[in-house]
C-alpha positions in Angstrom: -8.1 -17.4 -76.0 -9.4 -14.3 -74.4 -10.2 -12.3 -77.9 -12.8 -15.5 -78.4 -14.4 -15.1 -75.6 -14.6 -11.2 -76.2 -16.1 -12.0 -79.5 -18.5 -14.5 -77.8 -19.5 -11.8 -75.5 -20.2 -9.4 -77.7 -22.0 -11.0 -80.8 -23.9 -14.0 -79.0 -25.0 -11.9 -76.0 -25.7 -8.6 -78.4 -28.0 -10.2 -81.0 -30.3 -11.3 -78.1 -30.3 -8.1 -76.4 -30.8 -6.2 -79.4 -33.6 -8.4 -80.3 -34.9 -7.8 -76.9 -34.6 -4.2 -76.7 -36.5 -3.8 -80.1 -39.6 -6.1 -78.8 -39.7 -4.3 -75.5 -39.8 -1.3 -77.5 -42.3 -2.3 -79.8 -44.6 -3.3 -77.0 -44.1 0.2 -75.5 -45.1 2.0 -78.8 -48.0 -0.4 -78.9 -49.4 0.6 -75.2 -48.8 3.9 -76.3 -51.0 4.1 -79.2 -54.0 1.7 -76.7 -53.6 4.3 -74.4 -54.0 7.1 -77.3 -56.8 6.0 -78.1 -58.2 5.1 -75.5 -57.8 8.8 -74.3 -59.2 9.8 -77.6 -62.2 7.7 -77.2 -62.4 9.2 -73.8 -62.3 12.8 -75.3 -66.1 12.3 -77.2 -67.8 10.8 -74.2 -68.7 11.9 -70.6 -69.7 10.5 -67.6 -68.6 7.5 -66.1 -67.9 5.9 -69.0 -65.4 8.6 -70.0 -63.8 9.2 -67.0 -63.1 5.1 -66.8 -61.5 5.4 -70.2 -59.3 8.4 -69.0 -57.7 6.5 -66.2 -57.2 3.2 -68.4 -55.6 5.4 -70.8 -53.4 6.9 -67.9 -52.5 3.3 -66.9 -51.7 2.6 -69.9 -49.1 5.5 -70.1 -47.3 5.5 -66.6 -47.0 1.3 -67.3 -45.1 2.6 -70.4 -43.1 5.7 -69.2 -42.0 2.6 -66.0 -41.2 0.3 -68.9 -39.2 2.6 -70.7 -37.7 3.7 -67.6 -36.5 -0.5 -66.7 -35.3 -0.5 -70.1 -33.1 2.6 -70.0 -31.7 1.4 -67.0 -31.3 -2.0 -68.6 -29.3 -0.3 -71.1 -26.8 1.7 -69.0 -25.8 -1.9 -67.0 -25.5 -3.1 -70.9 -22.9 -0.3 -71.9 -20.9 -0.5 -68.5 -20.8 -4.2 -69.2 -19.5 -3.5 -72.7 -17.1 -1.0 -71.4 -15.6 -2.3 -68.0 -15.0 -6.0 -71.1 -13.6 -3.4 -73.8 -11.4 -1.9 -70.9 -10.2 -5.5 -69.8 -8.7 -6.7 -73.2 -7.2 -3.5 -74.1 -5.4 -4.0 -70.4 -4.9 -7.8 -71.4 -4.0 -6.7 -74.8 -2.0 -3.2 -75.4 0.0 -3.8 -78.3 -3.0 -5.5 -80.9 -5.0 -2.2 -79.4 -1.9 0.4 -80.5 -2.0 -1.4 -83.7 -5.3 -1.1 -84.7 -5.6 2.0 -83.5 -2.7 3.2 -85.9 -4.2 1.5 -88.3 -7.5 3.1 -88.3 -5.6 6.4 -87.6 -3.8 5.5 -91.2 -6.7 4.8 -93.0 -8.6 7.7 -92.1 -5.7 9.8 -93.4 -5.3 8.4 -96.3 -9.1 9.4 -97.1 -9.0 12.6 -95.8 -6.2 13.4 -97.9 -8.0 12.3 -101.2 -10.9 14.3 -100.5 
């Protein structure tokens, strides 16, 4: 009963997260390259015109540094998550962990030895 819900955990609440972590990323890369050129733009002109430009262009970056900031952060509560459940069935289940562990121990050796 518990290894469903482990599996539950991981794959229904991971595919959504990862899916979420790539659009937030894509929407940073995307303010990134507005605010690149934007600063680029900025670069040819003077006046006020350029120095409006400037400080859209440095809006434009500290709203993405702050973004990638939430999202770093978003992803260290995501892997303590991960870890404190991972900790929990190995706790709830010691003698399937030893065995997969050997096991994985066994098939490792058996490739390094053909190599």
């Amino acid at each position: 009963m518990r290894d469903s819900s482990l599996t539950r955990g991981l794959n229904g609440s991971g595919r959504s997260y990862h899916a979420a972590m790539r659009d937030t990323a894509d929407d940073t890369k995307t303010l990134v390259r507005d605010a690149q050129s934007l600063l680029q733009a900025a670069a040819t002109l003077t006046g006020q015109k350029a120095d409006d430009l400037r400080a859209r262009g440095m809006d434009m970056l500290d709203q993405a540094l702050g973004k990638a900031g939430q999202y770093q952060d978003q992803a260290i509560e995501k892997s303590k998550e991960l870890a404190h459940t991972a900790d929990v069935y190995v706790k709830d289940n010691p003698w399937r962990t030893v065995l997969a562990a050997a096991g994985v121990g066994l098939l490792v050796g058996m490739l390094i030895r053909r190599s």
